[in-house]
N, C-alpha and C positions, 0 to 999 in steps of 0.2 A: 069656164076653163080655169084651172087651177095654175099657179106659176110658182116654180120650185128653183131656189138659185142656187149654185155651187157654193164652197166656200169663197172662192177666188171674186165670183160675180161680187159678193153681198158687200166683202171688204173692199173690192174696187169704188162699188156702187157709195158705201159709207165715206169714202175717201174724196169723191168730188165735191166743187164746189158747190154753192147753194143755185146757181142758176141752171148749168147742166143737170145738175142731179133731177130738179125739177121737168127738165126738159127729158130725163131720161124716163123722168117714174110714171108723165103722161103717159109718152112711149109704153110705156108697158102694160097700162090702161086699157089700150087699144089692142096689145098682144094677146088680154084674154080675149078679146072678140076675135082673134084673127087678123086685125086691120091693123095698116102702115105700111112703113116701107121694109116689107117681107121679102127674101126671096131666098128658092132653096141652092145649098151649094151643090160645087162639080165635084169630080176627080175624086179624089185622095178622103174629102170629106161631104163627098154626098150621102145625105141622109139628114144631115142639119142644115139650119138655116141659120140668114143672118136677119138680125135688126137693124138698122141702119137711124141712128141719132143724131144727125149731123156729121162729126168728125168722128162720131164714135161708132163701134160694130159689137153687138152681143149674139155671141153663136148658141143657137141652143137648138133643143130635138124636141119633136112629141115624143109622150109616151101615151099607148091608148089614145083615146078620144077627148080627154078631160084635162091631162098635164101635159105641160110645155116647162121642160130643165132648163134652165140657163145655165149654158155648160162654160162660156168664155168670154170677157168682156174686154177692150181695150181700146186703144184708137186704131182708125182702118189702117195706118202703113202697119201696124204691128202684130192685130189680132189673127191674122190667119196661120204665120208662120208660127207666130206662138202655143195660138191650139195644136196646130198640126205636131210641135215638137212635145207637147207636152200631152196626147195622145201616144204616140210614139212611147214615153218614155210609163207609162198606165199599163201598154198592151207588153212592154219588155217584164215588170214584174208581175206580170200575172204567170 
């Protein structure tokens, strides 16, 4: 499985430190197989899922059978509303 990161993800992802980072990019390791701590969302943004890194969450979607987007990265008190506003504000200029 292929993994495809936003802008937002890559320059989060470039930004942490050397420990998380590493702790993230296992993480992600495992996301092409499918494995870790997966789970899909509710409500407002079901259809994607989260990652779970520790204190961190990366929201991303399948596409097809082969790609997985990483659509939003951040720490957990922040990345939900943040996706959610910054969908919101995707689907207003379209």
């Amino acid at each position: 499985m292929r993994i495809l990161a936003s802008d937002q993800v890559a320059g989060w992802l470039r930004n942490l430190p050397p420990e998380p980072k590493q702790r993230v990019r296992t993480a992600l390791k495992g996301l092409e197989r499918w494995q870790g701590d997966i789970k899909p969302l509710r409500g407002e943004l079901e259809g994607f899922y989260r990652l779970r890194v520790g204190g961190y969450r990366i929201v991303c979607r399948m596409i097809g059978r082969s790609l997985v987007r990483l659509e939003y990265a951040d720490t957990h008190d922040v990345v939900y509303e943040a996706f959610r506003q910054l969908r919101l504000l995707t689907e207003m200029d379209e």
